[in-house]
Each structure stands twice: as C-alpha cells, then as structure tokens.
C-alpha positions in Angstrom: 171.4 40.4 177.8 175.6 40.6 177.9 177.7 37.9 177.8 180.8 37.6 180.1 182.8 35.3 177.9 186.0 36.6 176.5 189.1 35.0 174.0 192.1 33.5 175.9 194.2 35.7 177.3 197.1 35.9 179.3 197.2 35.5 183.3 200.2 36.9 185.4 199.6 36.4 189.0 203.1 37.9 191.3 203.3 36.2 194.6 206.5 36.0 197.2 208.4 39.0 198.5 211.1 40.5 195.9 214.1 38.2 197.5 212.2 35.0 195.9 211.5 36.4 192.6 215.4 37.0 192.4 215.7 33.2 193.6 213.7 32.6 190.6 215.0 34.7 188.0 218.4 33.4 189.2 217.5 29.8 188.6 215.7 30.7 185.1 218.8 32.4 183.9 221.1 29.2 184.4 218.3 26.9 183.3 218.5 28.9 179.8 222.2 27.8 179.6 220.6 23.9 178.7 219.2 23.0 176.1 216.4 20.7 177.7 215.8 23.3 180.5 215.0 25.7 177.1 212.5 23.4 176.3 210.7 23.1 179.0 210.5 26.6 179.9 208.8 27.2 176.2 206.2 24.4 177.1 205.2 26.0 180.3 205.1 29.6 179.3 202.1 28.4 177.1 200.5 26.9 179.7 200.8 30.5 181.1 198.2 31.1 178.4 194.4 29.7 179.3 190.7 30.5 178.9 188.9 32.6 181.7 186.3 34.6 181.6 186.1 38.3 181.4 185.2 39.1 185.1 188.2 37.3 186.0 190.7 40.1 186.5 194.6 40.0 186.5 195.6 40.4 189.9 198.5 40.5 192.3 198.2 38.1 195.6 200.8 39.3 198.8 200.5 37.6 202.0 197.0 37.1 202.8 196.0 40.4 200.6 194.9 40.5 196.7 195.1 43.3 194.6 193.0 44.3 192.0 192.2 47.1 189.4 188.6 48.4 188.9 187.4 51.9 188.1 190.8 52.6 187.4 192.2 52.3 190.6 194.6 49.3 192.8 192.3 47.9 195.2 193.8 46.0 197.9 191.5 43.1 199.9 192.6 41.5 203.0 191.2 38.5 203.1 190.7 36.2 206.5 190.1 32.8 205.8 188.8 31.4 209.1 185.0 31.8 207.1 183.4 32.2 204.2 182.9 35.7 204.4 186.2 36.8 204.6 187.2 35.3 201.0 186.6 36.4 197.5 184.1 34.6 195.7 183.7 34.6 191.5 180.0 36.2 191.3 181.5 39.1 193.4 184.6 39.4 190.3 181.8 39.1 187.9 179.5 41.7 189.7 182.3 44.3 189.9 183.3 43.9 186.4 180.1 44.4 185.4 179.4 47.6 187.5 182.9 48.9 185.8 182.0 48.2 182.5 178.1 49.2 182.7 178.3 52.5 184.0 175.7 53.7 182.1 173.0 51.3 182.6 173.9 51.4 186.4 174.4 54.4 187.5 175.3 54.6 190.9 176.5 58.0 191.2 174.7 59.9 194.2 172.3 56.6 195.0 171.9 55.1 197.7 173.2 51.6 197.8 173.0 48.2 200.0 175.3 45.3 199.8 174.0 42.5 202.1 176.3 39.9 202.8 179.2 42.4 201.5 181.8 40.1 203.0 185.8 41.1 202.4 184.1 44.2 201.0 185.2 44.4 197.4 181.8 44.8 195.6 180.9 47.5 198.1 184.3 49.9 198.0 183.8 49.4 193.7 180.3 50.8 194.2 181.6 53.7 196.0 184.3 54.5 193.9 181.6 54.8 191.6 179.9 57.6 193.4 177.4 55.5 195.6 176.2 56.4 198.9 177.2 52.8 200.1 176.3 50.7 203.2 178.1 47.4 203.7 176.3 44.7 205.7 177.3 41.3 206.9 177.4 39.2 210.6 178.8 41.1 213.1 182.0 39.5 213.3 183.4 39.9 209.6 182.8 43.3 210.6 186.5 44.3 211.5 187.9 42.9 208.2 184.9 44.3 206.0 185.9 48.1 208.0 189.3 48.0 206.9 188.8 47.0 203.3 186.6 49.7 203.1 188.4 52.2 205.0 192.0 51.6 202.9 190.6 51.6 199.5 187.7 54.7 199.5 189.0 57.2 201.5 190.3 60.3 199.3 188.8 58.5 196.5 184.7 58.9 197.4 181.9 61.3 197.3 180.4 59.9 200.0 182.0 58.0 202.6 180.8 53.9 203.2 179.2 52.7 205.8 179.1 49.2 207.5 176.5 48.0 209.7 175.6 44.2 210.6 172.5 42.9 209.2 171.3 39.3 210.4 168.9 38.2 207.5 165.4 37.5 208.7 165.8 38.7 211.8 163.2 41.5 213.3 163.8 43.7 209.6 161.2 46.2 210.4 163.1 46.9 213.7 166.2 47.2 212.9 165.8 48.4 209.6 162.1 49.8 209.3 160.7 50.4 205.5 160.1 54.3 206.3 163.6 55.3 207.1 165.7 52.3 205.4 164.9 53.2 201.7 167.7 52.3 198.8 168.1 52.5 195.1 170.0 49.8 194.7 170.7 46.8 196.7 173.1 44.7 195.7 174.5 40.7 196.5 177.1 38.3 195.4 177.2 34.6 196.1 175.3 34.8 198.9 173.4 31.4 197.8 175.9 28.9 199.1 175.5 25.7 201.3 174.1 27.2 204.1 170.4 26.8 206.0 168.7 30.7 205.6 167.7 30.4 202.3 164.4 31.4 203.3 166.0 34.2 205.4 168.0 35.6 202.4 164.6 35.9 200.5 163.2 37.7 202.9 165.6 40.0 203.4 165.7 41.1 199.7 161.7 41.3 199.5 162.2 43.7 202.8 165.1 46.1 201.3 163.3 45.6 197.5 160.6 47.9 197.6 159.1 49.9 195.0 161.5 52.2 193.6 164.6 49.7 194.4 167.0 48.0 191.7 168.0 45.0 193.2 171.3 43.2 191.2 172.1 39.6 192.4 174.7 37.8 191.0 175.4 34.0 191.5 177.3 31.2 190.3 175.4 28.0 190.5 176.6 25.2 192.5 174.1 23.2 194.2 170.8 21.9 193.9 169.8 24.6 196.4 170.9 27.4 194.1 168.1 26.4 191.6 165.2 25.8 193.8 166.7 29.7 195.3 166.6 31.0 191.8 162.7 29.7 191.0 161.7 31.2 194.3 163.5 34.8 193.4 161.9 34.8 190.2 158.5 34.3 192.1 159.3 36.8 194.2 160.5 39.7 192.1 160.2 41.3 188.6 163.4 39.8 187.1 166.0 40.2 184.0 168.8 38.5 183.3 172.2 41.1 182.6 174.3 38.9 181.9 175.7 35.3 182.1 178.8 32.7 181.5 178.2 28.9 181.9 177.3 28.8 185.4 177.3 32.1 186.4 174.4 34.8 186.4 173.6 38.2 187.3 169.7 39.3 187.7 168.5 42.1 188.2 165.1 42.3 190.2 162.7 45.0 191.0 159.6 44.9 193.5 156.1 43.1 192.6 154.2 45.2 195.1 152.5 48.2 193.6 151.6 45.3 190.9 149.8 43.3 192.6 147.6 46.2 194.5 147.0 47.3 190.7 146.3 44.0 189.5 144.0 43.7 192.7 141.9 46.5 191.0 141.9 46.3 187.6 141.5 42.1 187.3 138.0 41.9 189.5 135.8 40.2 188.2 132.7 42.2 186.2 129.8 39.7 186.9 130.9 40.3 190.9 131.1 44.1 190.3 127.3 44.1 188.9 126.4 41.8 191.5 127.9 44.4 194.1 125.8 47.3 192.8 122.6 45.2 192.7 122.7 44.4 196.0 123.3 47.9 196.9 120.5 49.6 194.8 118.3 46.9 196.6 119.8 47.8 200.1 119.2 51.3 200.0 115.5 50.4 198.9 114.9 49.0 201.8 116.0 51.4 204.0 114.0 54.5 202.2 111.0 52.0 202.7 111.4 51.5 206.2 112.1 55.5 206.6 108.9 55.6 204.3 107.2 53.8 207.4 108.6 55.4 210.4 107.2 58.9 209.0 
C-alpha cells in the first residue's frame, strides 16, 4: 500500500488578470523602500511555505477555470459552481495523481474505462491522456460543462476519443446499460460518497458495472458518518485493497465477488448431504427397476 504524504513544499497559486499583478508588484517594490514593510514581507513569504499532501498539485486559478499539470500536459477545468458536480473535489486530485504516478500498476492504455459521477471531468480527460477508451458519466445536466472539459483538453492529445453519456445510479441499469454490451476494465469514481440520499443507489451501480474481469478504483475522503457505514458495505460487496492513503483520504481498489461465490457454492457443500444425495438416488432407481421388474 502507497502513501500520499509528502515533505513541505512550496505553493504558488496566480490569480487576477496581468494588470493586477503589476498593481501588486508595484506596491511590493515601494513597500521594500521601509524598513517594517521588509519585515513583514519576510514573515509572510514563509507562510507561503506549508504542508500538503502529494496529490495536491500546484495550480493556476483564472476566472472560474483551474489549471493543472498531469501526464505532462496543462489541463484546464471550467468549473460551475451552481452544484456539486461542477467543482473539484480532493479524492479526484488524489485519484489523478495516483493514475500519473502508477502507470504501471494501472495501465489504462487501450482499456476500456468508466467514470461514474465524472463531474467537471478532470479524472476522466487524465485517464484518456493516458490511452483509455474513456466514458464520462454523470446527471444530465452537468453534461454541458463535463463536454467541454473533455472536449478542450483530449482532442489531438488521445488515442481514442471520450465519451460522455448520463447515467442516473440505480435506475433501470440493465436497460440502459445491459451487462452483455456494457462491459469495462476499469471503472473508476471520486468523491462520489458525499451528503446525499443514494447511497444504496451508488452501490448498486458499481456491483452492476463491476463484473468479473473489471478493476474498479474508488477513491474517497472521509467526511461523515455516512462515508463509514458506505465503506463497510463496499467491502461486503467487493474483493477489496487498499492503494493508497493520507489521513482521511483513501483509494480502494475493488474487483467482483461473483464467479466466487458460484465456486464457493460448489466446492463448500457439505459431504454428509452429498452421501445422503446418492443414497437416496441408489434407493430411487431400485424402485423403479422393481416396479419395471413387475410390469414385465
């Protein structure tokens, strides 16, 4: 299991348009003329300095956009506010980060991948830049947002081009999305436990994409009561690992339970029932070559 812990380093985040950092350099370069004003610039520049974890990346924030830099390349997200969905959350960070960094162990070139509850989009254009066959999924109207995140950041850059499709979890699966055609190698989410009332819904919906043959990668930062009593119920559900945690925050990885339990159907009977079937069916057939016996 990984850690995602990392020393202190240093965190530059840019924001304004070029006229205010001017503004600012202006009044930095008079404020170094005083003496106190020196002072005080030395005490916040080591402020500057402070302890976050690894998945947290550098990034540059514009109006209403964030960039980032995974799989060496500048990855702009427009985010939308107005819902949950259309923010970036810290498991997705901590998922991408360790998709970048763990190529090897996950290797997503030429699968076939699933994000549910994809969201702004950022874990699903990382995953294709990394040579997956990806389909984003999420409530119909984060849709738009989710589109053009996907659409400004892959294209030129992919072997195959993303897709986005709405996916409501729970609801009619084997319709919508039946087993015989919908089958991934890796399906992927990223705080998708939250405050919300479809727990049940979510878990579903994985155990429907998760079948036999499918890596399933969750990751999660811990919040509420809710995420626990989630967590018990995945591990329940699924084969599952840990890949990595800091503090609060976890990434599993989950595979299906069942071709196990049709084996463990078989192999687990019980003998004494087994010797009682054949019994019965030695005495059976007895009685019927006796009554055959008769007839003649």
């Amino acid at each position: 299991m990984d850690t995602l812990s990392t020393p202190s380093v240093e965190e530059t985040m840019y924001m304004g348009s070029e006229e205010e950092e001017e503004e600012e350099e202006d009044e930095e370069t008079n404020g170094s003329e005083e003496e106190d004003k020196d002072d005080s610039q030395t005490d916040q520049s080591s402020v500057g300095k402070q302890q976050r974890p690894a998945w947290a990346p550098c990034f540059f924030y514009r109006a209403g956009k964030e960039v980032y830099n995974y799989v060496g390349q500048e990855i702009i997200i427009q985010e939308a506010l107005d819902s949950y969905a259309g923010m970036i959350w810290p498991a997705g960070l901590a998922l991408c980060h360790y998709l970048d960094t763990h190529r090897e162990q996950i290797n997503l070139v030429d699968k076939a991948v699933l994000e549910i509850g994809a969201g702004t989009g950022l874990v699903s254009v990382v995953a294709a830049l990394l040579g997956g066959w990806v389909t984003a999924t999420d409530l119909p109207e984060v849709l738009n947002n989710l589109r053009v995140n996907l659409c400004r950041n892959t294209r030129g850059h992919c072997r195959h081009t993303p897709q986005v499709a709405t996916l409501s979890w729970g609801y009619d699966l084997e319709r919508t999305y039946p087993s015989s055609v919908y089958r991934y190698d890796y399906v992927l989410a990223a705080d998708v436990v939250y405050h919300h009332d479809f727990l049940d819904e979510l878990l579903v919906t994985m155990k429907h994409f998760c079948k036999p043959g499918t890596t399933l990668i969750w990751a999660n930062k811990v919040r509420f009561e809710s995420d626990l009593t989630f967590t018990e119920n995945f591990k329940k559900a699924f084969n599952t690992s840990l890949l990595a945690e800091d503090g609060e925050m976890k990434i599993f990885m989950a595979t299906s339970r069942e071709g196990e339990e049709c084996f463990s159907d078989v192999v687990l009977e019980d003998p004494l029932r087994q010797k009682e079937g054949r019994e019965t069916k030695e005495v059976e057939d007895k009685d019927k070559k006796r009554k055959e016996a008769e007839i003649l």
